[in-house]
The first five atom37 places (N, CA, C, CB, O) and aatype in JSON, in Angstrom:
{
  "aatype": [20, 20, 20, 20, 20, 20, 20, 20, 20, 20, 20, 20, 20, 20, 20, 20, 20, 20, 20, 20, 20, 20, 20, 20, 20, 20, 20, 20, 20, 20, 20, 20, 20, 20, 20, 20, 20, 20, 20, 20, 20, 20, 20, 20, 20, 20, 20, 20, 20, 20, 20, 20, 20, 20, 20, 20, 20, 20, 20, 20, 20, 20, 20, 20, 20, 20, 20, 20, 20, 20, 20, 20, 20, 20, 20, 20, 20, 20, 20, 20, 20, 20, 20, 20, 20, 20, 20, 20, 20, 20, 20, 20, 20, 20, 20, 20, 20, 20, 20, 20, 20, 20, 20, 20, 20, 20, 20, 20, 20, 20, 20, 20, 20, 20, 20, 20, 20, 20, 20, 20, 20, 20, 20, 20, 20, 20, 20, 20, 20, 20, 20, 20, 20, 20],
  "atom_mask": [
    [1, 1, 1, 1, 1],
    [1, 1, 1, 1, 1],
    [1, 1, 1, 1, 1],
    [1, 1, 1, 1, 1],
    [1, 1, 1, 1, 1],
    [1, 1, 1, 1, 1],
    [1, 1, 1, 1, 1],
    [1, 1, 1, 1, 1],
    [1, 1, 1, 1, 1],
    [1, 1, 1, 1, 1],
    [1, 1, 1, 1, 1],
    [1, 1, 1, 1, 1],
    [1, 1, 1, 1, 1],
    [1, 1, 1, 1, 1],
    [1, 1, 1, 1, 1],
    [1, 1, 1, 1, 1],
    [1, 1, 1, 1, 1],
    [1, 1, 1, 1, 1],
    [1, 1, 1, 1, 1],
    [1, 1, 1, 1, 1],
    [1, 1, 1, 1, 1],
    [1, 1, 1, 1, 1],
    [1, 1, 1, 1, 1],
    [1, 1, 1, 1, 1],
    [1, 1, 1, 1, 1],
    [1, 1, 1, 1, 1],
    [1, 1, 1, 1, 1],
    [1, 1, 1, 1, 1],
    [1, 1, 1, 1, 1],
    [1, 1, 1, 1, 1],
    [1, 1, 1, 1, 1],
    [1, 1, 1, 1, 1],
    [1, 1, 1, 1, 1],
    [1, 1, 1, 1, 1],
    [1, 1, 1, 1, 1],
    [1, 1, 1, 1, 1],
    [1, 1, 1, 1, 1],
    [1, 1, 1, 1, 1],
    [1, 1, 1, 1, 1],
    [1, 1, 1, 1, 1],
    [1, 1, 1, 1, 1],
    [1, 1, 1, 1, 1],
    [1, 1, 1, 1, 1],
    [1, 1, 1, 1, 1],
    [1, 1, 1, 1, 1],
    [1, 1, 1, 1, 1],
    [1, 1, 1, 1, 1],
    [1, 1, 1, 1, 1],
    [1, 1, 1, 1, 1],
    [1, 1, 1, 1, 1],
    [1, 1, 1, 1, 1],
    [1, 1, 1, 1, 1],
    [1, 1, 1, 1, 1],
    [1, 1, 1, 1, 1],
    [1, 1, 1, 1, 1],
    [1, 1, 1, 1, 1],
    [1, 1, 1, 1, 1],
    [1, 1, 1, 1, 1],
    [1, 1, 1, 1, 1],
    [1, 1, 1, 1, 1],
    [1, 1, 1, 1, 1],
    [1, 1, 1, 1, 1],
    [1, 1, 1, 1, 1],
    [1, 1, 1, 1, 1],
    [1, 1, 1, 1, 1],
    [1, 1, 1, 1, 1],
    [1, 1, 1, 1, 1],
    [1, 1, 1, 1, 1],
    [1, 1, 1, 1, 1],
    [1, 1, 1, 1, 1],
    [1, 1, 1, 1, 1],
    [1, 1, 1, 1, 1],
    [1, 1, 1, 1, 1],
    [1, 1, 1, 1, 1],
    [1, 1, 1, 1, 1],
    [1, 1, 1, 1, 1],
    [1, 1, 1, 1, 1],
    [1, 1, 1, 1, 1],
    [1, 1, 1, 1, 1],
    [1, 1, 1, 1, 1],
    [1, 1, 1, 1, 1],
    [1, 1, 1, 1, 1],
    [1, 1, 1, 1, 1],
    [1, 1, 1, 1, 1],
    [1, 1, 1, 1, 1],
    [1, 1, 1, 1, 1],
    [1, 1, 1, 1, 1],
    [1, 1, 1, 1, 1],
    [1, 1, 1, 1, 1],
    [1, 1, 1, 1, 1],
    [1, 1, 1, 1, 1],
    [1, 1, 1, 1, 1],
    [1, 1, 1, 1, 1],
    [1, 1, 1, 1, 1],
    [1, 1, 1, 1, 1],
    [1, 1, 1, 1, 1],
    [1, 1, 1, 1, 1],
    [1, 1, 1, 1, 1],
    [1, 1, 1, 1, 1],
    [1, 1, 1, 1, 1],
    [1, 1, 1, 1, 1],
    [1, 1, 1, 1, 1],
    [1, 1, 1, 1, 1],
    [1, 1, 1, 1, 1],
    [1, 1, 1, 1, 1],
    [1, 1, 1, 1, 1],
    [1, 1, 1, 1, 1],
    [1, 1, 1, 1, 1],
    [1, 1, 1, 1, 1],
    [1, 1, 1, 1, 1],
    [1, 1, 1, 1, 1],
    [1, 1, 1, 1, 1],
    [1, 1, 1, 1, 1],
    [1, 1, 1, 1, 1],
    [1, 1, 1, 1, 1],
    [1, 1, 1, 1, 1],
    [1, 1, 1, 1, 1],
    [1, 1, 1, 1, 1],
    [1, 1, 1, 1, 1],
    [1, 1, 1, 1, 1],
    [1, 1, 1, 1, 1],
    [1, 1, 1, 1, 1],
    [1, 1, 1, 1, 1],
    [1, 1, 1, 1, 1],
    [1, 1, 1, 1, 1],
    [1, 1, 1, 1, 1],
    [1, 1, 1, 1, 1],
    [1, 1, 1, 1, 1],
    [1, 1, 1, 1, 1],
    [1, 1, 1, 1, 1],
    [1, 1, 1, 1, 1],
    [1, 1, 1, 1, 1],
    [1, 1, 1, 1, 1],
    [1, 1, 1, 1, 1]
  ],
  "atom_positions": [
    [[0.81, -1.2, 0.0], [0.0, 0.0, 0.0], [0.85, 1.27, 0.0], [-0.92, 0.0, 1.2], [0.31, 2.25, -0.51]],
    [[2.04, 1.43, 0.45], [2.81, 2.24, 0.62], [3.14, 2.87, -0.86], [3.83, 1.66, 1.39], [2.91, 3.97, -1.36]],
    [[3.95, 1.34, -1.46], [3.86, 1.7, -3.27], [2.61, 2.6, -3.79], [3.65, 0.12, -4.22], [2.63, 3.7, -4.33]],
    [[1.98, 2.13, -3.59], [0.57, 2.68, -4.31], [0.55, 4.1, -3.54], [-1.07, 1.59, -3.97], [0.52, 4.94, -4.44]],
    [[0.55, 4.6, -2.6], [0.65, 5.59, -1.66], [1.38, 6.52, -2.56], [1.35, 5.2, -0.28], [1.03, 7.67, -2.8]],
    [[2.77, 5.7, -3.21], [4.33, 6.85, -3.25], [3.73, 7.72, -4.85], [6.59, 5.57, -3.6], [3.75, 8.85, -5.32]],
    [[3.08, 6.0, -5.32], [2.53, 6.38, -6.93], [1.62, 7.77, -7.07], [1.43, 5.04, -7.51], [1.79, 8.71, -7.86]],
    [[0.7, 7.62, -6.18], [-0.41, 8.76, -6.37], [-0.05, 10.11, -6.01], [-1.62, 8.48, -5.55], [-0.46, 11.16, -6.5]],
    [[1.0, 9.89, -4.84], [1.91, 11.29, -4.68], [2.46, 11.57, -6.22], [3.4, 11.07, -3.45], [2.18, 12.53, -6.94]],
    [[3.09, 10.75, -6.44], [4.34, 11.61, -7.63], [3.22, 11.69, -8.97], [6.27, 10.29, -8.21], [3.48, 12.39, -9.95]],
    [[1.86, 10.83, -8.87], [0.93, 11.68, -10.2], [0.76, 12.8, -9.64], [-0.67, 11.12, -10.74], [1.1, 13.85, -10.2]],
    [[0.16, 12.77, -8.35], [-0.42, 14.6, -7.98], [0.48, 15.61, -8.0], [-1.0, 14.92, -6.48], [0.23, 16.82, -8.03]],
    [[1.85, 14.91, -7.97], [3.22, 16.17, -8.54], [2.86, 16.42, -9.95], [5.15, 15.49, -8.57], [2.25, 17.49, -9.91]],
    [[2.89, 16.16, -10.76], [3.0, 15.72, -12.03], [1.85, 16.3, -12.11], [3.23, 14.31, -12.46], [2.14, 17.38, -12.63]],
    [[0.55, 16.3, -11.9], [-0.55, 16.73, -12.08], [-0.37, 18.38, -11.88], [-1.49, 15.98, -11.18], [-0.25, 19.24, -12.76]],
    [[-0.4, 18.53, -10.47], [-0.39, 20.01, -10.21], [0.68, 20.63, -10.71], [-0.43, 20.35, -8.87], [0.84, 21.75, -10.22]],
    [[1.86, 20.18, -11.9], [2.58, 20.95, -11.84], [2.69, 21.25, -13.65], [3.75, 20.45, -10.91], [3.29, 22.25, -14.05]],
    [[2.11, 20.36, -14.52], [1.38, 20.31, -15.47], [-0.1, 20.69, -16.41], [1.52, 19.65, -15.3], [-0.31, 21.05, -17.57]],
    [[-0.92, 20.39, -15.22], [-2.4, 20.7, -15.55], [-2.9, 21.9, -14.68], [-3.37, 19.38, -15.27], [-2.88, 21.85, -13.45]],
    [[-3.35, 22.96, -15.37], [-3.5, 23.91, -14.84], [-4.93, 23.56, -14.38], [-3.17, 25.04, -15.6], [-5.6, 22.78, -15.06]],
    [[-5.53, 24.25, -12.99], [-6.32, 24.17, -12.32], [-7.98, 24.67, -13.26], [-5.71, 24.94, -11.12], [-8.11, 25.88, -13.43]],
    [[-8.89, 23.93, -13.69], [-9.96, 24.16, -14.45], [-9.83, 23.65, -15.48], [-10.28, 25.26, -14.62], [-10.77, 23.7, -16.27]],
    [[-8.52, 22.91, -15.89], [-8.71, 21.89, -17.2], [-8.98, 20.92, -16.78], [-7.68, 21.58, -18.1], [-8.46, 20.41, -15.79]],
    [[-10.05, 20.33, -17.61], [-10.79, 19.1, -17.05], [-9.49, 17.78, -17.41], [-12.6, 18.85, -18.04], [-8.69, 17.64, -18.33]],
    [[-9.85, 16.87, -15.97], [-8.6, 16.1, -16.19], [-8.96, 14.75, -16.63], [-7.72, 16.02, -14.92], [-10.06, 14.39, -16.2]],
    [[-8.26, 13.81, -17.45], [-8.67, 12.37, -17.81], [-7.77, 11.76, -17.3], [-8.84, 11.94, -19.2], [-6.65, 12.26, -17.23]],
    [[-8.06, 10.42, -16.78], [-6.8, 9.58, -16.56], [-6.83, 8.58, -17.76], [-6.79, 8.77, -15.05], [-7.96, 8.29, -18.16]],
    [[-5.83, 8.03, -18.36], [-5.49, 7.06, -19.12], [-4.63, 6.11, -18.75], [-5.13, 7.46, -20.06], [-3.64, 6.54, -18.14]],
    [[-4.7, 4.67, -18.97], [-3.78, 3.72, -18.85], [-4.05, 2.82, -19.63], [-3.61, 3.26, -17.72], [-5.17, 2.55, -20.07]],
    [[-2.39, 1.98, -20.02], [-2.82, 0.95, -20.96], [-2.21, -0.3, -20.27], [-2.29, 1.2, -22.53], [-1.06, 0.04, -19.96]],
    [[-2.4, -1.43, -19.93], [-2.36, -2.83, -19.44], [-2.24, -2.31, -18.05], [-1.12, -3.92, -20.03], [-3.14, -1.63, -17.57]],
    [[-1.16, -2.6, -17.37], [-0.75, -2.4, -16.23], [-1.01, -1.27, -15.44], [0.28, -2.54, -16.31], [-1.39, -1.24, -14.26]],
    [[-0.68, 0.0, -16.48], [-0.88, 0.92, -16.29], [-2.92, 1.98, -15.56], [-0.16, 1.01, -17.54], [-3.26, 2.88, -14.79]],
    [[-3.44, 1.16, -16.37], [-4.92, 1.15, -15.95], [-5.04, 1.2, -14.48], [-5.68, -0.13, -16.45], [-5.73, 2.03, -13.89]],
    [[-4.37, 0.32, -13.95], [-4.8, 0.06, -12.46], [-4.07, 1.68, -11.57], [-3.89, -1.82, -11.81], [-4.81, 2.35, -10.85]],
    [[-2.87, 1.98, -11.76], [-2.32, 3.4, -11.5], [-3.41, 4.56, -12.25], [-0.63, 3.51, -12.24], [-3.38, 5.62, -11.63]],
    [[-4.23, 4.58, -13.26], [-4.84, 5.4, -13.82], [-6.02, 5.26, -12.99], [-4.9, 5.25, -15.22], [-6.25, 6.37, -12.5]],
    [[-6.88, 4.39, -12.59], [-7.85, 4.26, -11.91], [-7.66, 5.31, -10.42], [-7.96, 2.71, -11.75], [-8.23, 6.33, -10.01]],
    [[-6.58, 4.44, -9.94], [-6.22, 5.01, -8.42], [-5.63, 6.79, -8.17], [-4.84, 3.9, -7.88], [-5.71, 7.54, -7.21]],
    [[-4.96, 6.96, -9.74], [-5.0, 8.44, -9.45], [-6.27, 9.31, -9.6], [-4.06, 9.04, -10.28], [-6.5, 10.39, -9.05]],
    [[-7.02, 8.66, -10.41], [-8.34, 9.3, -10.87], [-9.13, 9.05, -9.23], [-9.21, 8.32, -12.49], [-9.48, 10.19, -8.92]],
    [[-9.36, 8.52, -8.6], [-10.16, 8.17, -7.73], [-9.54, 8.61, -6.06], [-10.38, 6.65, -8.06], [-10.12, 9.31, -5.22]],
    [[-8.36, 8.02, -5.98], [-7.79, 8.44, -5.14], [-6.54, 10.27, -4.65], [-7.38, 7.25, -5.22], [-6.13, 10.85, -3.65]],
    [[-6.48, 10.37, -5.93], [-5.69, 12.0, -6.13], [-5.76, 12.77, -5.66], [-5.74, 12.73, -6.92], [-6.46, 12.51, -4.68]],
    [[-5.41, 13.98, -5.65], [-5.82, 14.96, -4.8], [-6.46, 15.57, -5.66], [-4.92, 15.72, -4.07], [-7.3, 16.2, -5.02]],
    [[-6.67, 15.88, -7.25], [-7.35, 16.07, -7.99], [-8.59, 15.14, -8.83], [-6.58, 16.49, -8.46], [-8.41, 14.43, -9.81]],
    [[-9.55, 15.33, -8.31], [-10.64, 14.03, -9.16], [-10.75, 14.27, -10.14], [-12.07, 13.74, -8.88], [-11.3, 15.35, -10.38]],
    [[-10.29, 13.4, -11.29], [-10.83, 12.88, -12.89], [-11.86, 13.05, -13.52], [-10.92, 11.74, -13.08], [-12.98, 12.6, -13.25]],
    [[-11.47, 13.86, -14.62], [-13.42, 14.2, -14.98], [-13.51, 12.66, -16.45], [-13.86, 16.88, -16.16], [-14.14, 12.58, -17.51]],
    [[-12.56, 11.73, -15.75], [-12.9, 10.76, -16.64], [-11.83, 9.52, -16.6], [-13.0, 11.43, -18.02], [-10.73, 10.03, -16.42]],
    [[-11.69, 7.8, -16.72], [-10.83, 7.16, -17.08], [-10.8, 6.82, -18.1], [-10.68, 6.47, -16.58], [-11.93, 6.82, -18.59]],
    [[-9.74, 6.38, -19.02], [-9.61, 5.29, -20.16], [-9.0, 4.27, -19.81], [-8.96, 5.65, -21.31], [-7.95, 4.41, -19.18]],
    [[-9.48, 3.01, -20.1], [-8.83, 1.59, -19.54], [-8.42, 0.87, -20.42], [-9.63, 0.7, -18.82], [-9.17, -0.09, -20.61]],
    [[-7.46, 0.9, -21.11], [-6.95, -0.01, -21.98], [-6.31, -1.38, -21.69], [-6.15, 0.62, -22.57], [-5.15, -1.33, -21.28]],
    [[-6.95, -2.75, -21.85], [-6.27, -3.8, -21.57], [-5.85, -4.03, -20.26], [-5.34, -3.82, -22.3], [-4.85, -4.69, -20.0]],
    [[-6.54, -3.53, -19.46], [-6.47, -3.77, -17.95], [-7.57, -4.09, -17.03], [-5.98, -2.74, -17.43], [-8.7, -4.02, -17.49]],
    [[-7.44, -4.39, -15.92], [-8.6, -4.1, -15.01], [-8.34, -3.49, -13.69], [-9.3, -5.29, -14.75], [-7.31, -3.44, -13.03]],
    [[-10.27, -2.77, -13.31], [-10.15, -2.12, -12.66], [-9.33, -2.15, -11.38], [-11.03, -1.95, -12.67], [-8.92, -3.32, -11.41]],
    [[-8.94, -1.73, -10.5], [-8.43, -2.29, -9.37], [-9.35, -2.76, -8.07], [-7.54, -1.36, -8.99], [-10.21, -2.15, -7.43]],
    [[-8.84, -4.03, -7.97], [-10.45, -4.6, -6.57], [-10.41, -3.69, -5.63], [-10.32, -6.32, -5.44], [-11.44, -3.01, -5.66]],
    [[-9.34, -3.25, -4.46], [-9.16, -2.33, -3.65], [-10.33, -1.24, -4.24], [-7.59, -1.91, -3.61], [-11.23, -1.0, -3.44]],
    [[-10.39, -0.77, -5.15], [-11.68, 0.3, -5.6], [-12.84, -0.23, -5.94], [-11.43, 1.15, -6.78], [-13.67, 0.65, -6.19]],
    [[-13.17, -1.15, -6.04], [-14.67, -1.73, -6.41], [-14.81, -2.31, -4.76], [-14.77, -3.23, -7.96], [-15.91, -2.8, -4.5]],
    [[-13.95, -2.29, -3.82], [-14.37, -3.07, -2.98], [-14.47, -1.8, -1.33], [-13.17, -4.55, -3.04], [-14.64, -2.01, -0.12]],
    [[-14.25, -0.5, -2.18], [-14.58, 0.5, -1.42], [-15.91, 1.27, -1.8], [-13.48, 1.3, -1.41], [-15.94, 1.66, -2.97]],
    [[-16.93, 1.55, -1.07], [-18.22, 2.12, -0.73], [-17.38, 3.46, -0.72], [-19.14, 1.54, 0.73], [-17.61, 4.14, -1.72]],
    [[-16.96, 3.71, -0.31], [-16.79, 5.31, -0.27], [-15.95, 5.67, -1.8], [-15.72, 5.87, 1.32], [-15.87, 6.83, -2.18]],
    [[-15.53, 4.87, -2.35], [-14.68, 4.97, -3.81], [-15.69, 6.15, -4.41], [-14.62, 3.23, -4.96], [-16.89, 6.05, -4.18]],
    [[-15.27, 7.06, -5.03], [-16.16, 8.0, -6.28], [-15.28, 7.64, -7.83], [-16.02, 10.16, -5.85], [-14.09, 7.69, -8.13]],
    [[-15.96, 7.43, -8.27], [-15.18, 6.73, -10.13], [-15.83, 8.13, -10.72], [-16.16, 4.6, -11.25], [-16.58, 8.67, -9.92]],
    [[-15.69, 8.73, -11.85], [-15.84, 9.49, -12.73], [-16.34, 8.65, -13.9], [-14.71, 10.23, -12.88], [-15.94, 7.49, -13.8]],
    [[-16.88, 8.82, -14.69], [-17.28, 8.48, -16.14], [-16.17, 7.06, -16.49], [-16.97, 10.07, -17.31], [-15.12, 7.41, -15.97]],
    [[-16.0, 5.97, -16.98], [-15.14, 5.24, -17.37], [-15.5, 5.12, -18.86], [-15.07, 4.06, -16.57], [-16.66, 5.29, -19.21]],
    [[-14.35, 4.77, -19.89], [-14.61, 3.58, -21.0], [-13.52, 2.83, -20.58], [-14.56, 3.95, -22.73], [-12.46, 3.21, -20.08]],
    [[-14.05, 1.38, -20.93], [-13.09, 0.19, -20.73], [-12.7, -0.26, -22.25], [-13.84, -1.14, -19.81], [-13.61, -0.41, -23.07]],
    [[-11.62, -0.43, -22.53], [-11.29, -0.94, -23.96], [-10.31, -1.98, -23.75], [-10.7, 0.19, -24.97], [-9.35, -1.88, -22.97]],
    [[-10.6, -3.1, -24.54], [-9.56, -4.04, -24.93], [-9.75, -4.49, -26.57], [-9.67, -5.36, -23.88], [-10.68, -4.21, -27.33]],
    [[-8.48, -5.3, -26.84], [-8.41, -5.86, -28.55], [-8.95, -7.02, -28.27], [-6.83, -6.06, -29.45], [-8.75, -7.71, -27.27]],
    [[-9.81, -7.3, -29.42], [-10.61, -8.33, -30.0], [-9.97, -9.83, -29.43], [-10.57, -8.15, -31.72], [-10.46, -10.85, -28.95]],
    [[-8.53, -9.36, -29.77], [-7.71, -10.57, -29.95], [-7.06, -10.61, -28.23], [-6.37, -10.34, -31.42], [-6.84, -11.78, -27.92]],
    [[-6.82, -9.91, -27.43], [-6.11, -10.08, -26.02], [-6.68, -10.98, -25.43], [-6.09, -8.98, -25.1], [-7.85, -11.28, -25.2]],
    [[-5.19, -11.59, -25.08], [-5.28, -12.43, -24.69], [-5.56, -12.32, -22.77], [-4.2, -13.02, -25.36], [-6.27, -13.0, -22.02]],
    [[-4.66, -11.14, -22.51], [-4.1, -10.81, -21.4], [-5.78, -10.21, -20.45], [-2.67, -9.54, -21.81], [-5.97, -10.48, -19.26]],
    [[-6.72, -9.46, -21.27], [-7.22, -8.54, -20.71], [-8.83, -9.18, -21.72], [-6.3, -6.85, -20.89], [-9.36, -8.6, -22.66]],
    [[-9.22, -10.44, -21.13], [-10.29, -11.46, -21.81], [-11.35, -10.23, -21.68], [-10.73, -13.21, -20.88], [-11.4, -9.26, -20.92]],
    [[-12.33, -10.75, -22.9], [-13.56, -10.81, -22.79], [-14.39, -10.62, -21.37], [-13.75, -11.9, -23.34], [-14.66, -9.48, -21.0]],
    [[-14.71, -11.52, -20.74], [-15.18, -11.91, -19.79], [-14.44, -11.13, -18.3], [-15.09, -13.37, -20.02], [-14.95, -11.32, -17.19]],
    [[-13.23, -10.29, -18.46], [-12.59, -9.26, -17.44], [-13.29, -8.12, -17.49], [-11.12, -8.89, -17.67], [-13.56, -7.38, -16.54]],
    [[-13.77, -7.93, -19.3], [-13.73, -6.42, -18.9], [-15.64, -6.77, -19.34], [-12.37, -4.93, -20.12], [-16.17, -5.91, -20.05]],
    [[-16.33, -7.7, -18.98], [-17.52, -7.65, -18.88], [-17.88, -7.43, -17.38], [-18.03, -8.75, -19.48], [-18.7, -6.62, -16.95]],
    [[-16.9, -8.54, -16.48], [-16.81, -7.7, -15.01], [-16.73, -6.73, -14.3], [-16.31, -7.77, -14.57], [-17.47, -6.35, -13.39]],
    [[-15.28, -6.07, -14.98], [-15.44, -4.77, -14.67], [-16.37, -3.84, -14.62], [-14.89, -4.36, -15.13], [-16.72, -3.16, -13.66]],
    [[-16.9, -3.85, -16.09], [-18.3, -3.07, -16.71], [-19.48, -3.38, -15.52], [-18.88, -3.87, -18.49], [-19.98, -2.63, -14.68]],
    [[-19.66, -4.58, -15.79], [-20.67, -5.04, -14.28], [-20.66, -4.28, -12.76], [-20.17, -6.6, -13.8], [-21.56, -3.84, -12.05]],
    [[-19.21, -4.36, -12.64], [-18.96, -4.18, -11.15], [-18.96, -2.41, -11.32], [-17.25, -5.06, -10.47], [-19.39, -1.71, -10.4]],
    [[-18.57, -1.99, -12.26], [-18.81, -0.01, -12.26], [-20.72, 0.0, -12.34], [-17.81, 1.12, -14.41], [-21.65, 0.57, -11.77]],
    [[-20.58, -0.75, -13.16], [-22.73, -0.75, -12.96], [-23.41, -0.53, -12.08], [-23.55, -1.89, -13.04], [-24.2, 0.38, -11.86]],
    [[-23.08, -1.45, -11.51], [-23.34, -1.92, -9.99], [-23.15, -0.75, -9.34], [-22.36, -3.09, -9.34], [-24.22, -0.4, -8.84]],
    [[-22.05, 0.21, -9.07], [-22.04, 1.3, -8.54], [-22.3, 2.54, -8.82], [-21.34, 1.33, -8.24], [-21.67, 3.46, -8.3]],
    [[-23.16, 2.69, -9.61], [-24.17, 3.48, -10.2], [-22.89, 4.74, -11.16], [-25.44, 4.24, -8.68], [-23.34, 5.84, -11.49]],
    [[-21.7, 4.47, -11.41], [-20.73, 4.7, -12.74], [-21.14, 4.9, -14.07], [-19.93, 3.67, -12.93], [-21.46, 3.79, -14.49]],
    [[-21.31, 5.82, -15.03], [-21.61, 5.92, -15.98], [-20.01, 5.04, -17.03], [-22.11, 7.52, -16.02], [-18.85, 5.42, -17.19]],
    [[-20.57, 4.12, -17.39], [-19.12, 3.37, -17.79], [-19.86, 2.45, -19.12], [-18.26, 2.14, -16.2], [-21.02, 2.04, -19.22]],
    [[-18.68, 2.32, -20.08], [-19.12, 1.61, -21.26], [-17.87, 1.16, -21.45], [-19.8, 2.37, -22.45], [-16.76, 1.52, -21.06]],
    [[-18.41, -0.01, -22.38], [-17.21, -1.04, -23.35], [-17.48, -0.84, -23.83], [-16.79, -2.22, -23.61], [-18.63, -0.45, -24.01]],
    [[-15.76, -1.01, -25.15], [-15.68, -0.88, -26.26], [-14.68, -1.86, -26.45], [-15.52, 0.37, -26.66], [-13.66, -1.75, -25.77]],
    [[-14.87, -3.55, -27.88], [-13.81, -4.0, -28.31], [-13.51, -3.12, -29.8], [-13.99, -5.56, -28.38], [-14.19, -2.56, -30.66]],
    [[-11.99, -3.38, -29.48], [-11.98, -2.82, -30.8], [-11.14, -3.85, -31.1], [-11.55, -1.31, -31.11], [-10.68, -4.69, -30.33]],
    [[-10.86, -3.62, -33.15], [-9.68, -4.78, -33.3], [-7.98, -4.47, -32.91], [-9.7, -5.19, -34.97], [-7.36, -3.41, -32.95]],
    [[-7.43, -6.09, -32.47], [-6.19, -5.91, -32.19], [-6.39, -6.81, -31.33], [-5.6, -4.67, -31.86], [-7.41, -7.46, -31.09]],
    [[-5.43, -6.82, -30.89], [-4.72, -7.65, -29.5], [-4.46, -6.65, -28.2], [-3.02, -8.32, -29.95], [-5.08, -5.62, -27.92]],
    [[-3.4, -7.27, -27.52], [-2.99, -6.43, -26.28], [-1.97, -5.27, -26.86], [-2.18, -7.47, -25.05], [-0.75, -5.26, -27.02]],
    [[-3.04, -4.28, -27.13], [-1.98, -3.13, -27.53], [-3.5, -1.78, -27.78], [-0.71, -3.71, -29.47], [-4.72, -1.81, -27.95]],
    [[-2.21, -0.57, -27.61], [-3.15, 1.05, -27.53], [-2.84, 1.13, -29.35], [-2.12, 2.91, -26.16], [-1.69, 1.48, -29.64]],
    [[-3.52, 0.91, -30.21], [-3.8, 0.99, -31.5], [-4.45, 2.08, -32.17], [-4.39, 0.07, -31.73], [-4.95, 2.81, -31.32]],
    [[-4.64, 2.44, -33.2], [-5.24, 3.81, -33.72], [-6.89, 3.37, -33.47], [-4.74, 4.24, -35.62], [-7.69, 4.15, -32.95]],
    [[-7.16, 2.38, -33.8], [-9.27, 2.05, -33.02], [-9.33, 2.35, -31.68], [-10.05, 0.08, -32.92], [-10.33, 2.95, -31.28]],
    [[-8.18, 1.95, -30.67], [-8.15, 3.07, -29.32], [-7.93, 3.85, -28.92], [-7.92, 3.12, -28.64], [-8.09, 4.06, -27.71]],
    [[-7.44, 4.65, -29.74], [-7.21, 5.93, -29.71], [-8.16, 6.61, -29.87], [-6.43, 6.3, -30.41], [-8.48, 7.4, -28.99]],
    [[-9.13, 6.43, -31.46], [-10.28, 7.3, -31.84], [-11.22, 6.91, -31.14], [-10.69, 7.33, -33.18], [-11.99, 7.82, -30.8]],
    [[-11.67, 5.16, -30.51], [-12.91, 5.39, -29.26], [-12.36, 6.19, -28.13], [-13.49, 3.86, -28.51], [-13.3, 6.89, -27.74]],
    [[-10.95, 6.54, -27.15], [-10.67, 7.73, -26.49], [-11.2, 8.83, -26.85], [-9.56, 7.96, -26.47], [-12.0, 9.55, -26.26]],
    [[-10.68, 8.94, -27.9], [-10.62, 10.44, -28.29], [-12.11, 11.03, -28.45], [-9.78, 10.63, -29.76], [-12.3, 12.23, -28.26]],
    [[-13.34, 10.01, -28.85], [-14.87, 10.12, -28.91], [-15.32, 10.21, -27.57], [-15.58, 8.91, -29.63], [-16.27, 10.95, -27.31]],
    [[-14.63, 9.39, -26.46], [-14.94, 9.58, -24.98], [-14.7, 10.8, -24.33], [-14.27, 8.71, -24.26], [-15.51, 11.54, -23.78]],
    [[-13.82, 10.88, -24.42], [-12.59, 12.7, -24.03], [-14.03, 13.41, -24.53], [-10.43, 13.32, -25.57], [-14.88, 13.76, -23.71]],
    [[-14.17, 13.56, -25.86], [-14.59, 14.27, -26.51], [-16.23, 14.64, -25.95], [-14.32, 13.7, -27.78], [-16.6, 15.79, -25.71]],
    [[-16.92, 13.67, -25.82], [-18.26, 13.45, -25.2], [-18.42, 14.05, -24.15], [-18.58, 12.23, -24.92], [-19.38, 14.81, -24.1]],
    [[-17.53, 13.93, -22.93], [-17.24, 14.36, -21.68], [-17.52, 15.94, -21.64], [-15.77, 13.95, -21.34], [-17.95, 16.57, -20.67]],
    [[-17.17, 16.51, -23.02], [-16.43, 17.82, -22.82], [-17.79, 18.1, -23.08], [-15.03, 18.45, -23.72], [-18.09, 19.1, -22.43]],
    [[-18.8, 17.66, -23.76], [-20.46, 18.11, -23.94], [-21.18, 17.82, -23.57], [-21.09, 18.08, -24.72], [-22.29, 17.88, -24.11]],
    [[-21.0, 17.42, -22.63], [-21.69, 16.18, -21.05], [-22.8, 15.01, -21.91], [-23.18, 17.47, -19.36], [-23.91, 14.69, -21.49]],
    [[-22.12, 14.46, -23.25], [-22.39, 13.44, -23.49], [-21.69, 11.96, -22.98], [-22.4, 13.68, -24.55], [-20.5, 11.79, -22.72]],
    [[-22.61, 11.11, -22.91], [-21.64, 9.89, -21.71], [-22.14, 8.38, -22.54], [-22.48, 9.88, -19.38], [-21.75, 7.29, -22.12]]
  ]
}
């Protein structure tokens, strides 16, 4: 927990010293990375006006907190991943449901990888956000 502790410090460096205060903020991650994107979005000192989840899943520690607040999610994985199944990110989707999360899937084609089809469903999410479409 400490790790995870040191992580969310050095995003909220990185955050406050980058993103100026009133730009709406997104978190992004791709495999591994998702689970650090979740926890800065949720846990930060700045809340996320959104995640992108590429090829990962959510982190349990946050589905398994009642007091957790999530922002808007899309979950994305490739057709073909192996790493980040079908059936993970139908859970996930489930388990943000469940907590009344405005959250959607999207497969796109590919495998375990951030590809130009995940980029442009991001970039339609980002984009939505900014017109309080969800």
């Amino acid at each position: 927990e400490l790790m995870i502790a040191d992580n969310i410090a050095y995003a909220d460096r990185v955050i406050e010293a980058t993103v100026p205060a009133g730009v709406p903020l997104v978190m992004a991650g791709f495999s591994q990375g998702v689970a650090m994107a979740f926890r800065a979005a949720v846990r930060g000192a700045r809340h996320a006006n959104g995640v992108v989840a590429v090829g990962g899943d959510v982190p349990p520690e946050l589905l398994a907190d009642a007091g957790a607040v999530f922002p808007p999610v899309l979950l994305l994985r490739g057709r073909q991943d192996d790493w980040y199944t079908a059936s993970k990110l139908e859970a996930d989707l489930a388990a943000l449901e469940t907590r009344g999360v405005p959250a959607r899937a999207t497969t796109c084609e590919g495998g375990h990888e951030w590809n130009d089809a995940v980029s442009l469903a991001a970039a339609a999410f980002i984009t939505g956000l900014g017109t309080g479409a969800r």
